[in-house]
C-alpha positions as CSV (number, residue, x, y, z in Angstrom):
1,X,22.6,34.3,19.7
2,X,24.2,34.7,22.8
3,X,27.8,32.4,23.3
4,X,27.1,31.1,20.5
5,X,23.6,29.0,21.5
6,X,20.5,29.4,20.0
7,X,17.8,31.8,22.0
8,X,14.4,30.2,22.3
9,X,11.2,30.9,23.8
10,X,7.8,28.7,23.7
11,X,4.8,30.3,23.5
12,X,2.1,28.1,25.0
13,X,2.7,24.9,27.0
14,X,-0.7,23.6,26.1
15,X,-0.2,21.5,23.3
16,X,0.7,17.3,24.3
17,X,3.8,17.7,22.1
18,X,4.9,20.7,24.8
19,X,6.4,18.8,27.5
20,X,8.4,16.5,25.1
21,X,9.8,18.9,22.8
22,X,11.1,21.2,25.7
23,X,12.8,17.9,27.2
24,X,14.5,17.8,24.1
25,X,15.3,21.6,23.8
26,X,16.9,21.3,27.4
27,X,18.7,18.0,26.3
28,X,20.6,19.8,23.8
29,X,22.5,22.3,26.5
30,X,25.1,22.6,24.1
31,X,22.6,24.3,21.2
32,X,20.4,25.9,22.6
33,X,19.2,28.4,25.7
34,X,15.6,28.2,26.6
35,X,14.8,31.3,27.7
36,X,11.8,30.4,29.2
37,X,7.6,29.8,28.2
38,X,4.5,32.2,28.0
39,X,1.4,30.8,28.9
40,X,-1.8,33.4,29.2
41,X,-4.3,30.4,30.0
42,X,-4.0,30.2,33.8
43,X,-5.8,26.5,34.1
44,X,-3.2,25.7,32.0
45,X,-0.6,27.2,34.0
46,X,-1.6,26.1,37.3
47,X,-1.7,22.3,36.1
48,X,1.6,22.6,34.9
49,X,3.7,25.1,36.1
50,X,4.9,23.4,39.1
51,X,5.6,19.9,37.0
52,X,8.8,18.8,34.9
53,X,10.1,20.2,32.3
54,X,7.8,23.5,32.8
55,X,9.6,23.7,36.2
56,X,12.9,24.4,35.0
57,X,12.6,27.1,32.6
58,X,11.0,30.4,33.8
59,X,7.4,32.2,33.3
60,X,7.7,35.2,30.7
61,X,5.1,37.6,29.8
62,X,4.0,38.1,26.6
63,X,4.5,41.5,26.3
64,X,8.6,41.1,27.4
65,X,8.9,38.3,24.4
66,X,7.7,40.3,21.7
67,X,9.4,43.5,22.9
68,X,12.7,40.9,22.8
69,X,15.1,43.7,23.9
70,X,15.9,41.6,27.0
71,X,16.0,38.0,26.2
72,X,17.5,38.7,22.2
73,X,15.1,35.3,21.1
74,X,16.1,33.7,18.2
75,X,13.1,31.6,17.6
76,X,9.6,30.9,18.6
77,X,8.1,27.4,19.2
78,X,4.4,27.6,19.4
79,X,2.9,24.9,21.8
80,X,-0.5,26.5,22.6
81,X,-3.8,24.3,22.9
82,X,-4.6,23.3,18.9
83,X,-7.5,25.9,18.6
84,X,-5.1,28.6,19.2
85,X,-1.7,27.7,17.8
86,X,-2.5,29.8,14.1
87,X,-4.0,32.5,15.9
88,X,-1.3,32.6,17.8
89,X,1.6,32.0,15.4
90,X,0.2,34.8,13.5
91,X,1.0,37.6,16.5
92,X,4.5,36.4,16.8
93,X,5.6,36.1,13.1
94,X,5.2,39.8,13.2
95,X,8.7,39.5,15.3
96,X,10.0,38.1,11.5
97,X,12.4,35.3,13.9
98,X,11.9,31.2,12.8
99,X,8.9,29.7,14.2
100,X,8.0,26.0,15.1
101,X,4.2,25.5,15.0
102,X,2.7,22.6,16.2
103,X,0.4,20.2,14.1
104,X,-2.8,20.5,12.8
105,X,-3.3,23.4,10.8
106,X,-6.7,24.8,12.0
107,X,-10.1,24.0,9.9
108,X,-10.0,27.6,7.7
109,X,-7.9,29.7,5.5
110,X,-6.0,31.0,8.3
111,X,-2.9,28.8,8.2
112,X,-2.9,30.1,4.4
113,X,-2.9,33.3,5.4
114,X,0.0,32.7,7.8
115,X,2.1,30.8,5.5
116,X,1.4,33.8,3.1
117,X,2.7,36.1,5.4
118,X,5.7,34.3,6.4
119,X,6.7,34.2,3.0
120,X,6.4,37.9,2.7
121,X,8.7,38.2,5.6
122,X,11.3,35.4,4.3
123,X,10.6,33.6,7.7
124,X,10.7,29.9,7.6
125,X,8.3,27.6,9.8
126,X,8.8,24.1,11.1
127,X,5.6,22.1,11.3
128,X,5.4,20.1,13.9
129,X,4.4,16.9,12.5
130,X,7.4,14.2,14.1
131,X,6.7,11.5,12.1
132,X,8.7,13.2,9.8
133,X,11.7,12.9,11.2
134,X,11.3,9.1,12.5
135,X,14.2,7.5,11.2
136,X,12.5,4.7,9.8
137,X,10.4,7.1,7.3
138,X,14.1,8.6,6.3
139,X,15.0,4.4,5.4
140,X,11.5,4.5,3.2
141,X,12.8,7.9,1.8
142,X,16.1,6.3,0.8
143,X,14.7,3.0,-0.6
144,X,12.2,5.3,-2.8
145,X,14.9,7.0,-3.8
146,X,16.8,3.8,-4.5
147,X,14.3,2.7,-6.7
148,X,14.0,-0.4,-4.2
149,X,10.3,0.0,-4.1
150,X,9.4,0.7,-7.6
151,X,6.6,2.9,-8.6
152,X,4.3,3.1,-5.4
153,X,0.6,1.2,-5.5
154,X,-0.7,2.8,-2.4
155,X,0.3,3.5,0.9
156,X,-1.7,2.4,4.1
157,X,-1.5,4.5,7.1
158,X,-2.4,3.9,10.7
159,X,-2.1,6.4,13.7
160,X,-4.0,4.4,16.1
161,X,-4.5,5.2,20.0
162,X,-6.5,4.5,22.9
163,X,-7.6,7.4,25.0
164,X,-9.8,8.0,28.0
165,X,-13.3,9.3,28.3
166,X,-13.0,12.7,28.8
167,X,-9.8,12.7,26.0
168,X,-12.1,11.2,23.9
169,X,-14.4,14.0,24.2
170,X,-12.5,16.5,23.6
171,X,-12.2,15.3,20.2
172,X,-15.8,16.9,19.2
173,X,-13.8,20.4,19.9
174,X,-12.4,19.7,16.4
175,X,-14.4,18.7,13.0
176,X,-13.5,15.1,11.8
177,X,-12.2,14.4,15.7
178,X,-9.6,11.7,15.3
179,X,-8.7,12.3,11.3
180,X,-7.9,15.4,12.4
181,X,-5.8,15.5,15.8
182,X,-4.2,12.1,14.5
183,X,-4.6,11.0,11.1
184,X,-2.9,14.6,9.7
185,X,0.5,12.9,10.6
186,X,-0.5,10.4,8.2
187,X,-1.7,12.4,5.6
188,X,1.7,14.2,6.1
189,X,3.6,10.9,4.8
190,X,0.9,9.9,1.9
191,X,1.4,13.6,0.7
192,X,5.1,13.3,0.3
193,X,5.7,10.0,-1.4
194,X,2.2,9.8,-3.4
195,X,1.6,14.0,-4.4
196,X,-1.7,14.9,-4.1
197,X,-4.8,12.5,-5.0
198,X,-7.3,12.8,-7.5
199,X,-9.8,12.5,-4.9
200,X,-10.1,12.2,-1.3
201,X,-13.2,10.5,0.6
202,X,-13.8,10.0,4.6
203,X,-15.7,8.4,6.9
204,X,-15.9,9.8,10.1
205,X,-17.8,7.7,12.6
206,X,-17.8,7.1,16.5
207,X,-17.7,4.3,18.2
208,X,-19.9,4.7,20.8
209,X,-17.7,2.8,23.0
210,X,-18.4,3.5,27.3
211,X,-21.7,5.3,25.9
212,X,-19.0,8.4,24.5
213,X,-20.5,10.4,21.6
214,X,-16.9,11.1,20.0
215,X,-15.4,11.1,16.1
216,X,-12.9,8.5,17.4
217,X,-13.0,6.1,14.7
218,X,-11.8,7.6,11.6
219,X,-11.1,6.5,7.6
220,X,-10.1,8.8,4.8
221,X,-9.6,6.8,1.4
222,X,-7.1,8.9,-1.2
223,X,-7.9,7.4,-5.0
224,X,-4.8,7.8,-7.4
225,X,-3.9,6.6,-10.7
226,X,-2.4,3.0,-9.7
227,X,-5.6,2.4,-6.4
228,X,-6.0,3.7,-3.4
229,X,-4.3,4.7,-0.5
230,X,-5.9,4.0,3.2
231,X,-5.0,6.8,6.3
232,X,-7.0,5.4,9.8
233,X,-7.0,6.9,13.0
234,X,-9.0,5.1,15.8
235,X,-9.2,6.0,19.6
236,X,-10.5,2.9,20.8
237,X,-7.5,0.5,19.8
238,X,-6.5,-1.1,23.2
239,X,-3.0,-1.1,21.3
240,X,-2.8,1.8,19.9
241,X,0.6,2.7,19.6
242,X,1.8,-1.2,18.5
243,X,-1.0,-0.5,15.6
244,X,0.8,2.6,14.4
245,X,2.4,0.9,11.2
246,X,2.8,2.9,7.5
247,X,3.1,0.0,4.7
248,X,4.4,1.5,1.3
249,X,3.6,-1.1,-1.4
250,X,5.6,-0.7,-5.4
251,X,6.1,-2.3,-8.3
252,X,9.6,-3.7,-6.7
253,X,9.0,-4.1,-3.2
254,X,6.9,-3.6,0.1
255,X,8.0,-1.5,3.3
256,X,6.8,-2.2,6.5
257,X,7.2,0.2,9.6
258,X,5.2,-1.6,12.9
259,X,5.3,0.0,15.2
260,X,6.4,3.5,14.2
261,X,7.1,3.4,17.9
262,X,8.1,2.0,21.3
263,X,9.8,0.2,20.0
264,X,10.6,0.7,16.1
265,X,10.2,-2.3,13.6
266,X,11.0,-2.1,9.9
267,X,10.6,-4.5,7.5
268,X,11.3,-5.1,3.9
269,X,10.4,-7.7,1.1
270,X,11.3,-7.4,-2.5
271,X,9.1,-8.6,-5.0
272,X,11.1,-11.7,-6.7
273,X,8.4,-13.9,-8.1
274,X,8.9,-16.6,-5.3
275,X,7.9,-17.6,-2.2
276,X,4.3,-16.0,-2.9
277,X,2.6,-17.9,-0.3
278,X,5.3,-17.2,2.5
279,X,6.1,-14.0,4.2
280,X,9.5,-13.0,3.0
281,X,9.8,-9.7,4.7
282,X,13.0,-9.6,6.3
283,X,14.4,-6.9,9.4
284,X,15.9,-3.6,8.4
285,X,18.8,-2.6,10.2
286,X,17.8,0.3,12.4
287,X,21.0,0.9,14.5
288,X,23.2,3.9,14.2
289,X,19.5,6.1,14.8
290,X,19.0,7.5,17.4
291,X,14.8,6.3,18.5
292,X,14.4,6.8,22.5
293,X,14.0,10.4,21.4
294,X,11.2,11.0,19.7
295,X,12.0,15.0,18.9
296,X,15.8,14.4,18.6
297,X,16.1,15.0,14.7
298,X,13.4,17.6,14.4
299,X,14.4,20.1,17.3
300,X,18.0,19.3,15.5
301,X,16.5,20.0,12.3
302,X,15.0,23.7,13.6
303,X,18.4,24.7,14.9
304,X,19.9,24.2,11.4
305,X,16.8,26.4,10.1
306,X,17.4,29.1,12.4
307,X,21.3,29.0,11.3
308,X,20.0,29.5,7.8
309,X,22.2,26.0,7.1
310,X,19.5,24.8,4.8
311,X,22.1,22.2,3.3
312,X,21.9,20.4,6.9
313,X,17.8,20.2,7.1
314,X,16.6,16.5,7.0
315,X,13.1,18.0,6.0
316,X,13.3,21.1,3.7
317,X,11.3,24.3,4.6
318,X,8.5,24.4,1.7
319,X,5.2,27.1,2.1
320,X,3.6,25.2,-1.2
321,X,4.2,21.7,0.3
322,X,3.2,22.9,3.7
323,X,-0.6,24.4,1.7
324,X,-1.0,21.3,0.1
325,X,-1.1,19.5,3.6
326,X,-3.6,22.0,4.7
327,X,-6.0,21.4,2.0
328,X,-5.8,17.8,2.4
329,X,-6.5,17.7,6.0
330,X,-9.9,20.0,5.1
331,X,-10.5,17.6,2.9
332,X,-9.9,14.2,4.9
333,X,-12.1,16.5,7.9
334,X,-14.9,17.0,5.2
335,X,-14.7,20.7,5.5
């Protein structure tokens, strides 16, 4: 660390999360330094080079980055296209400095093998998967941990969109399309406040809509002891981002986050025998958080990792939770 910022570099400017986590990198002037990006893909590169933030920072080379004599990096935040961010991750955890990968995990063993290998190396990895940090998911962790929602029944999941054509198309790059690119932020938040199902069943269908073969409309039910929990991901929703909502139903009480987004709404109804017939869900309080940026409290989260102040982390580092994810996702992709 150099006067006391953090060094950062991101490898790969390809990803959709890119552009918005480097805005939030050069937001917080006072933690960090970007040094700069690398980007080997030169379509890439020449669609976004010249556009903000990618304009302000400068172009490494790869080879200067992993040499690291001249920029002294502190971290890495991967940001490549999805098929190459493990691939990728991989040749720089070999520089044994923090890493933040972006979401999903690839459809093989790979990201095992990574996570196995980071271990080795006692380097920690921040997955990218933002929904973790929304503040309304830390109010649902809080009234878990309350007790305010009981034991949970089920959780139901949405991570709607709509997206062009040719975006649309692009899904078929990936197996399971939608559930995957989208619906593994969902699985992400069934995963930590439900464990692992007993079993895990998906339907992955398209739409068909404007005559586009694509795996845009997306369903994976997860069966445990007390139902079933629902994660959707759809492609066609002409409201896609209002339809992003997570309800977490218990024995004591319902939670209601819609939309997760633009702008935030929480709700919360406790289970008092009355008033069955009415909607009693009344308005969390969500002031004092800080929503009109969206990376805020995980790029503030990956500078306490890289400080090794583990006691600050809203999100704890954990390689076992972290596998678990993975084998869901294959498992919601039908792989």
């Amino acid at each position: 660390m150099k006067n006391n910022k953090i060094n950062v570099t991101m490898v790969g400017i390809g990803h959709a999360h890119a552009a918005g986590v480097l805005e939030e990198l050069l937001t917080q002037t006072t933690v960090f330094h970007v040094t700069g990006f690398v980007e080997s893909n030169t379509n890439i590169l020449n669609q976004k080079r010249n556009t903000a933030p990618f304009n302000k920072v400068p172009l490494l080379t790869e080879e200067d980055v992993l040499n690291n004599k001249t920029y002294e990096i502190d971290a890495f935040l991967i940001e490549t296209e999805m098929k190459d961010l493990i691939s990728t991750a991989r040749k720089y955890l070999r520089a044994g400095i923090p890493l933040h990968l972006d979401k999903p995990t690839g459809i093989d063993k790979n990201f095992l093998i990574l996570l196995e290998e980071a271990k080795k190396l006692h380097v920690p990895i921040q997955m990218g998967y933002m929904y973790r940090y929304n503040p309304a998911v830390f109010i649902a962790d809080k009234y878990i941990k309350e007790n305010r929602i009981g034991d949970i029944c089920y959780i139901h999941a949405f991570m709607d969109t709509e997206l062009e054509i040719h975006q649309r198309k692009s899904l078929n790059c990936y197996p399971g399309g939608a559930m995957y690119v989208y619906g593994c932020h969902m699985l992400d938040i069934v995963l930590r406040f439900m464990g692992q199902p007993q079993s895990v069943r998906s339907f992955i269908k398209q739409s068909g809509f404007n005559s586009t073969e694509a795996d845009d409309s997306t369903l994976t039910l997860l069966e445990y002891n007390r139902g079933t929990s629902i994660v959707a991901a759809s492609c066609v929703d002409a409201n896609g981002y209002g339809r992003r909502q997570i309800v977490i139903s218990g024995s004591k009480g319902t939670i209601e986050i819609k939309p997760l987004e633009n702008p935030t709404k929480m709700t919360y109804a406790e289970r008092d025998g009355k008033d069955e017939y009415k909607d009693k869900a009344s308005y969390i309080d969500l002031s004092g958080y800080n929503f009109d940026r969206r990376y805020y409290y995980m790029i503030t989260d990956f500078a306490y990792m890289i400080q090794r102040r583990f006691d600050k982390m809203i999100f704890q580092m954990d390689y076992e939770y972290e596998k678990k994810l993975h084998e869901l996702l294959m498992q919601a992709i039908n792989l």
